[in-house]
C-alpha positions as CSV (number, residue, x, y, z in Angstrom):
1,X,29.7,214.1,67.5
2,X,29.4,213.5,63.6
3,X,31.9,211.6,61.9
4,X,34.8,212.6,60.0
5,X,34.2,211.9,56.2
6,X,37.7,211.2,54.8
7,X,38.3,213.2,51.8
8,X,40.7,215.0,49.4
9,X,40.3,218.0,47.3
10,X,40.9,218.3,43.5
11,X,44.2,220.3,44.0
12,X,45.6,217.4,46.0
13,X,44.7,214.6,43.1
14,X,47.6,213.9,40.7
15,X,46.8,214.7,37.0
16,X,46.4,211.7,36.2
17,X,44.7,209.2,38.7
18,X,46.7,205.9,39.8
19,X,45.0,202.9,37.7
20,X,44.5,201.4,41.6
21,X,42.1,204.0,41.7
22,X,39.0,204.4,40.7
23,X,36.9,208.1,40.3
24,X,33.0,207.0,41.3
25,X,30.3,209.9,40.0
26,X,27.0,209.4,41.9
27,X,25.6,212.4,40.2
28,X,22.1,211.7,37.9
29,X,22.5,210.9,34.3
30,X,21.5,214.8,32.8
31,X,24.4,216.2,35.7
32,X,26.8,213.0,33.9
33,X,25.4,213.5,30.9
34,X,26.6,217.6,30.7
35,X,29.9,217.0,31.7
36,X,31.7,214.4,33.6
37,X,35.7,213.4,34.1
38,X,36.5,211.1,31.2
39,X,37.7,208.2,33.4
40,X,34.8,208.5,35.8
41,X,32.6,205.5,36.5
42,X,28.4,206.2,36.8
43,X,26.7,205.1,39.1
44,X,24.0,207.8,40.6
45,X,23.5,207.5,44.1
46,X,20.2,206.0,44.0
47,X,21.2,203.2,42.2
48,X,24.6,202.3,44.1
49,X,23.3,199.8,46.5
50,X,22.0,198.0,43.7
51,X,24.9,198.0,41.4
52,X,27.8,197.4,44.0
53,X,29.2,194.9,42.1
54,X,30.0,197.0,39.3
55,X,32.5,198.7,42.0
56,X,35.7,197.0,42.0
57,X,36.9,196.4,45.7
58,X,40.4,196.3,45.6
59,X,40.8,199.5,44.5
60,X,40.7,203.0,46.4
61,X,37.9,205.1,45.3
62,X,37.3,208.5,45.3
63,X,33.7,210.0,45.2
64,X,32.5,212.8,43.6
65,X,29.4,214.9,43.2
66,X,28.3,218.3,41.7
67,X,29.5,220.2,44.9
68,X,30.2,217.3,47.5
69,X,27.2,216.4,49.5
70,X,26.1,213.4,47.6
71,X,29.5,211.8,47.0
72,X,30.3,212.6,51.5
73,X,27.1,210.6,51.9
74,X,28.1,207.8,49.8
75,X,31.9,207.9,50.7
76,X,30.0,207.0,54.3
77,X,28.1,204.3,52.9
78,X,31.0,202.5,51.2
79,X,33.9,203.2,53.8
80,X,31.0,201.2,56.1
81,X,31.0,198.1,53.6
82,X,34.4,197.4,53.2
83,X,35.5,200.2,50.3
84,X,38.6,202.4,51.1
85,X,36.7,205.3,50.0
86,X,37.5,209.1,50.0
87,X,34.8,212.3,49.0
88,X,36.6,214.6,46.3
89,X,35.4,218.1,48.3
90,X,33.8,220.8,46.5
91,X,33.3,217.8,43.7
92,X,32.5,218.2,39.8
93,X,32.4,222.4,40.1
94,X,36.0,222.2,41.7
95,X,36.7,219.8,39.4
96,X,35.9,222.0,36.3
97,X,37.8,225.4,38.1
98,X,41.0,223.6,38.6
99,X,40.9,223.1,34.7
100,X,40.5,219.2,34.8
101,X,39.1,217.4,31.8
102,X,35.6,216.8,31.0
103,X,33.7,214.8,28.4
104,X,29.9,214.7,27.7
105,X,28.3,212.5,24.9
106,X,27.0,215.8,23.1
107,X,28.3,219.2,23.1
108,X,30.8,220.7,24.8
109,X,31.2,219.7,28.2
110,X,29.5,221.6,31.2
111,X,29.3,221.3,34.8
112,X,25.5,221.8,36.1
């Protein structure tokens, strides 16, 4: 029987995320580069195991994706080393239809 990813949708998040809490986008740098949340910390997928330590562990952490199958895969991953981590469902394209903010370094800010 697979396991049970723990995770949270965008409607459930408060507005504004609890500073214990930090908003992990494992998406690749032209997806981050588009349109990402503005407190989000990068760090694509392929590239997490070698950049853990640029995750802080005492803090819950919420992954997210473009639509949510990347960040359940990582949420996995963490959740077994030690992180309390949760997978933001229906990620970045939930994120933008609920109206929450994006940022990207040129333009105006896009989910893709």
């Amino acid at each position: 029987m697979p396991s049970q990813v723990p995770s949270v949708s965008v409607p459930e998040l408060p507005a504004e995320l609890p500073a214990e809490t930090t908003l992990l986008d494992v998406r690749e740098q032209d997806e981050w580069d588009a349109g990402h949340a503005p407190q989000a910390l990068h760090i694509p997928m392929g590239e997490l195991a070698g950049r853990l330590g640029e995750l802080p562990e005492d803090r819950d952490v919420l992954v997210i994706c473009r639509s949510g199958g990347r960040s359940a895969r990582v949420t996995e991953y963490l959740n077994a080393n030690g992180w309390d981590a949760r997978n933001v469902d229906g990620g970045m394209r939930s994120w933008q239809s609920a109206g929450r903010p994006l940022a990207a370094d040129t333009g105006t800010p896009e989910v893709i």
